[in-house]
C-alpha positions in Angstrom: 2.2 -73.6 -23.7 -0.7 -75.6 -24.7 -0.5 -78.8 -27.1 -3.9 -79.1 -28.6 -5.8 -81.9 -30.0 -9.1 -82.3 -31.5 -11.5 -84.8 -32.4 -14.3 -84.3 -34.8 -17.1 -86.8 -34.0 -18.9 -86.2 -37.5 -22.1 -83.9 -37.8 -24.5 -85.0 -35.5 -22.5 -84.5 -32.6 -20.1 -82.4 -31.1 -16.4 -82.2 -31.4 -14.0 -83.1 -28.7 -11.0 -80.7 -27.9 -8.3 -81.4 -24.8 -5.1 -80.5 -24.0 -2.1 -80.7 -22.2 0.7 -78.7 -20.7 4.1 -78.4 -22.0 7.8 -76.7 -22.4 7.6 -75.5 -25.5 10.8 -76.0 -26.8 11.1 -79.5 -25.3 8.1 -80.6 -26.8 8.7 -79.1 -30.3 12.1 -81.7 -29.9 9.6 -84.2 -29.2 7.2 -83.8 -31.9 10.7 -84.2 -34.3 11.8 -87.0 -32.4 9.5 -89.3 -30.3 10.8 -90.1 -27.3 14.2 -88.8 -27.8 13.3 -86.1 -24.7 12.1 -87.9 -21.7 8.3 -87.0 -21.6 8.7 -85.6 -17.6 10.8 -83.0 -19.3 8.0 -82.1 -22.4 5.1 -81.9 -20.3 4.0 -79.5 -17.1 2.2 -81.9 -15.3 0.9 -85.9 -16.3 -2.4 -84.4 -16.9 -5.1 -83.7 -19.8 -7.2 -80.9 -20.0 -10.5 -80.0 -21.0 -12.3 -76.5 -20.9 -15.6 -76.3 -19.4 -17.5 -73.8 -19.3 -14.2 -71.3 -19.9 -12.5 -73.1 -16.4 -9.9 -76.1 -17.3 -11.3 -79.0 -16.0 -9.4 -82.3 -15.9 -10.2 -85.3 -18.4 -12.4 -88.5 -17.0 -11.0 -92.0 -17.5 -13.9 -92.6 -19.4 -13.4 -89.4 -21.7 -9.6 -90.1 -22.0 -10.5 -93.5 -23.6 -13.7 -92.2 -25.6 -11.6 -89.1 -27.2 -8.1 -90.3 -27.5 -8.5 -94.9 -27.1 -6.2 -95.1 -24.0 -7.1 -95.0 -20.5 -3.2 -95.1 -19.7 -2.1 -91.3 -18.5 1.2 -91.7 -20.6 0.0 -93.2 -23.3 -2.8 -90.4 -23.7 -0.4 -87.5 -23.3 2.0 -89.0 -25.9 -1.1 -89.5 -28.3 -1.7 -85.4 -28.0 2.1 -84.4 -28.2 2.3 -86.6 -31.8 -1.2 -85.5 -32.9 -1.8 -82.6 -31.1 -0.6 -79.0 -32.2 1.3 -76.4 -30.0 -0.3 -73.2 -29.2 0.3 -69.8 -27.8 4.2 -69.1 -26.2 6.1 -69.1 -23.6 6.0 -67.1 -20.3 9.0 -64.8 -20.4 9.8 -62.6 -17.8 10.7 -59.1 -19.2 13.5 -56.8 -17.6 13.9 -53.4 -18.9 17.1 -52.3 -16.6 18.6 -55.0 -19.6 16.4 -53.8 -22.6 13.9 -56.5 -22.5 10.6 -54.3 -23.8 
């Protein structure tokens, strides 16, 4: 699932939405309790996302520390999992030989 954050950068210019990858469940134990899940488990990959033009694009160094004031990776995804908010769900295969509809 997605863990969202924005950033409004007032009226006269525009607003600043990235992202990350995560377990859901893992991060939502997170959220409760920083740190008390080791962040290789919360998140998909050590990476924040963008969308541009529809395609996710990976975040600049320089846009990491313009949208979210750390140019340290960790630090940045750690900043969206406490701020950020969770969105969409979980993959789940479905098997109907089981009853899974």
């Amino acid at each position: 699932v997605k863990c969202s954050f924005h950033k409004d950068n007032g009226p006269s210019a525009p607003s600043d939405d990235v992202y990350i990858l995560v377990k859901a469940e893992e991060a939502e134990k997170w959220q409760k309790a920083p740190n008390s899940v080791p962040l290789v488990d919360v998140v998909e990959s050590f990476q924040v996302w963008k969308d541009h033009s529809g395609q996710p694009d990976k975040l600049s160094a320089e846009d990491m520390e313009r949208i979210l004031g750390y140019s340290k990776m960790e630090d940045a995804i750690q900043k969206v999992l406490q701020e950020g908010k969770l969105e969409g769900k979980e993959f789940q295969v479905k098997n109907p030989e089981k009853g899974d509809f």
